[in-house]
C-alpha positions as MATLAB code, in Angstrom:
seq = 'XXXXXXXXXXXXXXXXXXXXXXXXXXXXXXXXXXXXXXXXXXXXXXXXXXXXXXXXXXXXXXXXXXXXXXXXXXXXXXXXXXXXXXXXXXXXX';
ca = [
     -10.235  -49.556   -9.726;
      -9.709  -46.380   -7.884;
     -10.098  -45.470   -4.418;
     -12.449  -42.958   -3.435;
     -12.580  -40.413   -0.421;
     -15.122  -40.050    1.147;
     -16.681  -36.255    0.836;
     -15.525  -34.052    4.072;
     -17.617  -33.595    6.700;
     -19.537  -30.563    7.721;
     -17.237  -29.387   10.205;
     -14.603  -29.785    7.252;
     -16.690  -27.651    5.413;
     -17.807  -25.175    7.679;
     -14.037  -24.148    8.848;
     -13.273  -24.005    4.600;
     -16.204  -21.681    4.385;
     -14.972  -19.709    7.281;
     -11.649  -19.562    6.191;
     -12.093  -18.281    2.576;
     -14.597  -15.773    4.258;
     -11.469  -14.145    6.156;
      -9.463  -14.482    3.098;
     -12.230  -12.143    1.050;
     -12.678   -9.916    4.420;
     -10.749   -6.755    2.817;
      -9.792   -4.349    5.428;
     -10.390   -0.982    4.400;
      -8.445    2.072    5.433;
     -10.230    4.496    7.924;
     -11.186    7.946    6.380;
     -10.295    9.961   10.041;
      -6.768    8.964   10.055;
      -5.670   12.544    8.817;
      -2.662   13.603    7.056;
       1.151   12.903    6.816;
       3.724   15.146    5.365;
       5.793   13.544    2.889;
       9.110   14.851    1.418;
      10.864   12.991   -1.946;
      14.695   12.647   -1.637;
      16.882   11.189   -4.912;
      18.430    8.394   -3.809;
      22.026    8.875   -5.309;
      22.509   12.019   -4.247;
      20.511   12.507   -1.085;
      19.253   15.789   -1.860;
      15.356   16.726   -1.778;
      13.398   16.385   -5.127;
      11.081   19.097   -3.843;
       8.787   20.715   -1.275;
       7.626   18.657    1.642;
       3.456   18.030    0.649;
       1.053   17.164    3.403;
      -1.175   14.559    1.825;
      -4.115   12.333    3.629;
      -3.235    9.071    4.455;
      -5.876    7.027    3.163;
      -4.738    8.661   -0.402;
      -1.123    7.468    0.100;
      -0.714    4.815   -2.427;
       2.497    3.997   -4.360;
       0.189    5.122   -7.720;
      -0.730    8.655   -6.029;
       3.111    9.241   -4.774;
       4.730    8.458   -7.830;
       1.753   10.595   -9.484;
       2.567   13.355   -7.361;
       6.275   12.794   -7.854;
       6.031   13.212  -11.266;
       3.641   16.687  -11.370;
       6.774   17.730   -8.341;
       9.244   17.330  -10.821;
       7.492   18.510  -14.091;
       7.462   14.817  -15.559;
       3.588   14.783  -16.549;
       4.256   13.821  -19.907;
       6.798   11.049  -19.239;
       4.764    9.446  -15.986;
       8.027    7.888  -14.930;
       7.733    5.039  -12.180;
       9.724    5.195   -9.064;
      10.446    2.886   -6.415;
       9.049    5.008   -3.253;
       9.990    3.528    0.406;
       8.617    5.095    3.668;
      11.447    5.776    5.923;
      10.263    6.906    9.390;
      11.780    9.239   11.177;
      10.907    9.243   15.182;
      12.513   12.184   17.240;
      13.905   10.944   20.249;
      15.170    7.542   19.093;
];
């Protein structure tokens, strides 16, 4: 015969309850953070891939760069992917 455990406690369940409640707690991203300017470089050769574009911040998603990427370039009929980093540049460090 198997063993049974007993059923958790209410403080047991009350910190599980809590806990997935943080878990489904999705931050959202301000709408009054402004803009950022954002300039496309190839890789390989280092060169720029085209104009620097100001764009807001809370539109900044890897689907929106790679979008704009490819209208940049002239690539709306292909809709290549690219693997876009943010490299920061700070003056004075």
């Amino acid at each position: 015969m198997a063993t049974l455990l007993p059923p958790p406690s209410k403080r047991r369940k009350v910190q599980t309850a809590q806990k997935a409640q943080q878990q489904q707690d999705v931050q959202t991203v301000p709408d009054n953070l402004g803009s950022v300017r954002v300039q496309f470089f190839d890789q390989a050769t280092g060169s720029a891939t085209g104009p620097a574009v100001s764009i807001p911040v809370a539109d900044a998603t890897v689907k929106n760069l790679e979008t704009l990427l490819n209208t940049l370039q002239g690539n709306v009929r292909t809709l290549a992917t690219y693997n876009t980093s943010l490299g920061l540049i700070c003056p004075g460090r």
